[in-house]
C-alpha positions in Angstrom: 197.1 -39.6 81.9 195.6 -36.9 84.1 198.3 -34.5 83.6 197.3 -34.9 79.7 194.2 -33.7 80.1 194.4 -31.3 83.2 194.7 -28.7 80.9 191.5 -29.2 79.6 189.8 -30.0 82.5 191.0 -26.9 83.6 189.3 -25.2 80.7 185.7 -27.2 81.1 185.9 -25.9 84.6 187.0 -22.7 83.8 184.0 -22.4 81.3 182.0 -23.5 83.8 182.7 -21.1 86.7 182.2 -18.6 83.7 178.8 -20.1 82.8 178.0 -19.8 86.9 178.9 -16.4 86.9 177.3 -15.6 83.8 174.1 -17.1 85.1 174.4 -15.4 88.6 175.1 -11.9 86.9 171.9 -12.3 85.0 170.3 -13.4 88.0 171.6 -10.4 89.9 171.7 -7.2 87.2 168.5 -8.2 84.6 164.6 -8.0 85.5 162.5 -10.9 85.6 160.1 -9.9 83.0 160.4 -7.5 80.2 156.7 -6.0 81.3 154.9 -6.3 84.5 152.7 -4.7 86.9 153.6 -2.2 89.6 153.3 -4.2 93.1 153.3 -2.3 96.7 155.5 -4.2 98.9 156.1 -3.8 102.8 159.1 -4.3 104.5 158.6 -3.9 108.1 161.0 -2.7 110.8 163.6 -5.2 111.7 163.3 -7.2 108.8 166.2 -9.6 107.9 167.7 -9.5 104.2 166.8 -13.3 104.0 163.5 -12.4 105.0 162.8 -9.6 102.8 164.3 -11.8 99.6 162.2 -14.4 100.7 159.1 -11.9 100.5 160.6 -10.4 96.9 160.5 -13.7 95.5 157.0 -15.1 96.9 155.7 -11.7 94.7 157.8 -12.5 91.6 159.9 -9.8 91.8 163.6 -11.5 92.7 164.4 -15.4 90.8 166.1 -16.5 93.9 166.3 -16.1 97.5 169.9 -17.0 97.7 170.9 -14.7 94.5 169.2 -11.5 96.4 170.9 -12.9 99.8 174.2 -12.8 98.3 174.1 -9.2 96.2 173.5 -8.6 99.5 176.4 -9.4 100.7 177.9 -8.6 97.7 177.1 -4.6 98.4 177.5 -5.1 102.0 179.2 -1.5 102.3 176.0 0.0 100.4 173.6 0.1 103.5 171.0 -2.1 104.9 167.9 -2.3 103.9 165.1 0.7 105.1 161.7 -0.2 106.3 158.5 1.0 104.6 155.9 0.9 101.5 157.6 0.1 98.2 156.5 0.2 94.6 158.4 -2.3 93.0 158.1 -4.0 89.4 159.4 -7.7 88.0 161.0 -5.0 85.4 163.4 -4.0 88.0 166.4 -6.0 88.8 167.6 -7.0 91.5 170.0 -4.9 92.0 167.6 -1.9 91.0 165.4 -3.2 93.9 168.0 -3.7 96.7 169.2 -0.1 95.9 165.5 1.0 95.8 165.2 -0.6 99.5 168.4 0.8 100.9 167.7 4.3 100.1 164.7 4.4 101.6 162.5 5.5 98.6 159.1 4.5 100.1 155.5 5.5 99.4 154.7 8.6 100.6 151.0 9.5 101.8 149.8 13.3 101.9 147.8 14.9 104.1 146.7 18.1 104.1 146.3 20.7 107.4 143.4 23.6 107.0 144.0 26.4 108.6 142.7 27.6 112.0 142.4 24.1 113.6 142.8 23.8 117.4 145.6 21.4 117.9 142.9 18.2 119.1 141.5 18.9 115.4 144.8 18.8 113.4 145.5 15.3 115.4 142.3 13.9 114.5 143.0 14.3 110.4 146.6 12.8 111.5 145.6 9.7 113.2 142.8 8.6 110.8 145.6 9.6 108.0 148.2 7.3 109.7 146.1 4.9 112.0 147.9 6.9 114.6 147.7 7.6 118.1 145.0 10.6 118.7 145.3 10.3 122.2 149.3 10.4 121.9 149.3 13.4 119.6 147.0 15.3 122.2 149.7 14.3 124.9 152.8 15.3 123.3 151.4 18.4 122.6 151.4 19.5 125.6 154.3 17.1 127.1 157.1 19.6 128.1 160.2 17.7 127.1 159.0 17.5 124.0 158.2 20.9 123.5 161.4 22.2 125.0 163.1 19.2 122.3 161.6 21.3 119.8 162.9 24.3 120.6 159.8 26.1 121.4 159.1 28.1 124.4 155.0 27.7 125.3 153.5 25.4 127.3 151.4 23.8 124.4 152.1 23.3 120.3 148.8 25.1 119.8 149.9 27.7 117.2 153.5 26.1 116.4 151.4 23.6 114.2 151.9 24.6 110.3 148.9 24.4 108.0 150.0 22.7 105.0 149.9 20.0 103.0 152.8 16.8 104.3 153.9 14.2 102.8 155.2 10.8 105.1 155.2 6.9 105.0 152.9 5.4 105.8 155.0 3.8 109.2 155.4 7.4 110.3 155.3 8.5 114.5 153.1 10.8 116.3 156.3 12.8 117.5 157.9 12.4 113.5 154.4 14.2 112.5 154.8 16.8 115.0 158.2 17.3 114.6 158.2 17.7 111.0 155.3 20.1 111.6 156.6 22.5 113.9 159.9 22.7 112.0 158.2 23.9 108.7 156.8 26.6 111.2 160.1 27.6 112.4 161.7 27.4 108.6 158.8 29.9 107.7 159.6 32.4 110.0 163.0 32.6 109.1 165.4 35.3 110.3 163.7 38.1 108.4 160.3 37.6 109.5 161.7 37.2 113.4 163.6 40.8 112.6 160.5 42.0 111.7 158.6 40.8 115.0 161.3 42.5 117.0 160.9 46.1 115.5 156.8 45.3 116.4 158.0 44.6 120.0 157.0 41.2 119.9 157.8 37.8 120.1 157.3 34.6 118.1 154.7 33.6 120.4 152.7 36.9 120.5 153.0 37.4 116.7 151.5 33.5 116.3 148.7 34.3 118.8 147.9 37.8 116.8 147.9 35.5 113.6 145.4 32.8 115.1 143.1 35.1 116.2 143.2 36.9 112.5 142.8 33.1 111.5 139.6 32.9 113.0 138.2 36.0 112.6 139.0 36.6 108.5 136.8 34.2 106.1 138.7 36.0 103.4 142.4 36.6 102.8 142.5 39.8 101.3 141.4 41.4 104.8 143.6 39.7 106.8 146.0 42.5 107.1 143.3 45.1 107.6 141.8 43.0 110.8 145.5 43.0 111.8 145.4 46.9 111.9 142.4 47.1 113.9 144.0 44.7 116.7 147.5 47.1 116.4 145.2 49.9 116.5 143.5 49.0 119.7 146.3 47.6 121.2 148.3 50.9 120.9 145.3 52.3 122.5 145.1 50.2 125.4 141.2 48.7 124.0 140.7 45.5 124.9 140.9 43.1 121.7 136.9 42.0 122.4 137.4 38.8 119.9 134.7 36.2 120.1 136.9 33.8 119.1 139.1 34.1 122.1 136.1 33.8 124.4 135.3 30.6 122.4 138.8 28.9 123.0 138.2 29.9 126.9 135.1 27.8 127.0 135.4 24.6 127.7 132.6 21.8 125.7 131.4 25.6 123.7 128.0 24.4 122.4 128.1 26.5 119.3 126.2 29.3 121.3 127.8 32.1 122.4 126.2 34.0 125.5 126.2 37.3 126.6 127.4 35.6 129.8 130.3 34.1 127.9 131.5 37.7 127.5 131.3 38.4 131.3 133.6 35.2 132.1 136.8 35.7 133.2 138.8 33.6 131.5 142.5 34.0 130.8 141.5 34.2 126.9 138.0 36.7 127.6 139.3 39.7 125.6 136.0 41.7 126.3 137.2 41.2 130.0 140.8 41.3 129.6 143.3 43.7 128.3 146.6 42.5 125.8 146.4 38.9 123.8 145.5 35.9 125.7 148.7 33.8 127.0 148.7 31.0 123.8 147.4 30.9 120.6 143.9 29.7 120.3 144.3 27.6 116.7 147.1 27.2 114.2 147.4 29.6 112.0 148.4 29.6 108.1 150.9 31.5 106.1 149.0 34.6 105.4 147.5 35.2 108.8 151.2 34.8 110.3 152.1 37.4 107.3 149.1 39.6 108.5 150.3 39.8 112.0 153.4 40.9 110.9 152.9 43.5 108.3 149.6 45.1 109.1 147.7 47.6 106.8 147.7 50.9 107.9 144.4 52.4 109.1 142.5 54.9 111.0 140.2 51.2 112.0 139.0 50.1 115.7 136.2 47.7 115.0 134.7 45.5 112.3 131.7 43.2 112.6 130.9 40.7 109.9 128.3 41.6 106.9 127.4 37.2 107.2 129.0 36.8 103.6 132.5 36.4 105.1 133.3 39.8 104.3 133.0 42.6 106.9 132.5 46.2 107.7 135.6 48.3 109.3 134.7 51.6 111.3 137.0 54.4 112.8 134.1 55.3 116.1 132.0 53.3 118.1 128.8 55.0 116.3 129.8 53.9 113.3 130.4 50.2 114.5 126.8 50.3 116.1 124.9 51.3 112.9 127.0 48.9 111.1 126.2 46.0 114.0 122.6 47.2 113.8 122.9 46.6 110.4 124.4 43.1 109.8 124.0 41.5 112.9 120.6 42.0 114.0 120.3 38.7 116.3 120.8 39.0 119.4 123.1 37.0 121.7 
């Protein structure tokens, strides 16, 4: 009697297996919902498969826990799953969603990096950015195993940090931040730029402290190259530099005020006092000041004081510069 019919009970369970599958493939390969809302979803570090299927279907985005647990396994050989801020939809499928978490394709939050900040500065916008470490970003600045992992030669990262505008998740490091920082530095002044620096006679270093102290001196980019010329000029010359903003960097808690007394401090950064750049960069400079440094107008230029509306006036003598100080800068220190 059974042999009669095992055909056909092979064909109702045939058709059934064909139903399951059916009904897992839909489960696995179709969205839950034809329109839906845009969700942010985290997945945090070590976070099982089980787990993060059991988090996709508490928010409506996967129909089943087991279903998601076995594409899974299903796609094994595709990756595991990356930690991090999703935006996900009930209008992806599962499948669309693993994939999504596999390759990593998080939320990423910009930040952006002004120019001329000391290095404390730029890891103060960081860590309120990121909920970060500012004390840890101060210390790995200066932490000589990391610098050395970086491939820089200083003692600090003050200079090496490029001003520009990131993008990282939100579960980003301190040392990922810096990292990523001081390798867009190094990607910018690419082989041409270092060629350049040679036939100046200097190196990396010495061209990125020139460009900081350009940084802090020009309020307008158009006379960045011409303040370059008047440091090249007196350089050649044997002048000191006599940049205020050096003295500044040398002064430890500066109060805003800078002193006559200031100027008569030797410090390793008091170029009124001292002759040559100071030993490090005193900020980080941007892409044109760097630019500056290393390709310098041309001009007959030893001095330049500041007309107060960021703009300022360039002279060839020392007369010239003291009717022009006279002039625009009529406060005393």
């Amino acid at each position: 009697m059974i042999r009669r019919h095992l055909p056909l009970l092979l064909l109702f369970f045939l058709g059934g297996l064909v139903l399951v599958l059916i009904h897992f493939y839909s489960l696995l390969y179709f969205p839950q919902q034809e329109q839906a809302e845009q969700v942010i979803v985290e997945i945090p570090f070590g976070m099982s498969v089980q787990e993060a299927g059991r988090l996709l279907h508490e928010r409506g985005l996967v129909p089943s826990v087991a279903a998601f647990k076995l594409l899974a396994r299903l796609t094994a050989s595709e990756g595991m799953i990356r930690a991090g801020e999703y935006p996900l939809s009930a209008t992806m499928s599962p499948r669309e969603i693993l994939q999504q978490l596999r390759r990593g394709n998080v939320i990423l939050h910009r930040v952006t990096i002004p120019e001329g900040l000391r290095g404390e500065e730029v890891a103060r916008i960081i860590a309120g950015k990121f909920s970060l470490s500012w004390e840890r970003l101060i210390a790995l600045q200066s932490d000589p195993d990391f610098i050395v992992s970086l491939g820089v030669q200083a003692p600090t990262l003050e200079g090496y940090l490029l001003p520009e505008t990131y993008s990282f998740p939100k579960d980003v490091t301190e040392d990922e931040v810096l990292r990523k920082m001081v390798a867009d530095l190094q990607a910018f002044f690419d082989a041409e730029k270092r060629e350049r620096a040679k036939q100046l006679g200097l190196t990396l270093h010495q061209v990125l402290t020139l460009a900081s102290i350009i940084e802090k001196e020009a309020a307008r980019e158009e006379e960045k190259p011409r303040i370059a010329s008047v440091y090249y000029n007196r350089l050649k010359k044997k002048m000191r530099l006599q940049s205020d903003p050096t003295v500044i960097y040398g002064i430890k808690n500066f109060d805003g005020n800078l002193r006559w007394r200031d100027l008569k401090a030797d410090t390793p950064y008091n170029t009124y006092m001292r002759y040559g750049l100071p030993p490090t960069p005193i900020a980080n400079p941007g892409k044109q000041s760097i630019l500056a440094a290393l390709y310098p107008e041309v001009s007959p230029y030893l001095y330049f004081v500041s007309r107060n509306d960021g703009s300022h006036a360039f002279s060839v003598t020392l007369v010239e510069h003291n009717r022009a100080v006279n002039r625009y800068q009529r406060r005393k220190r």
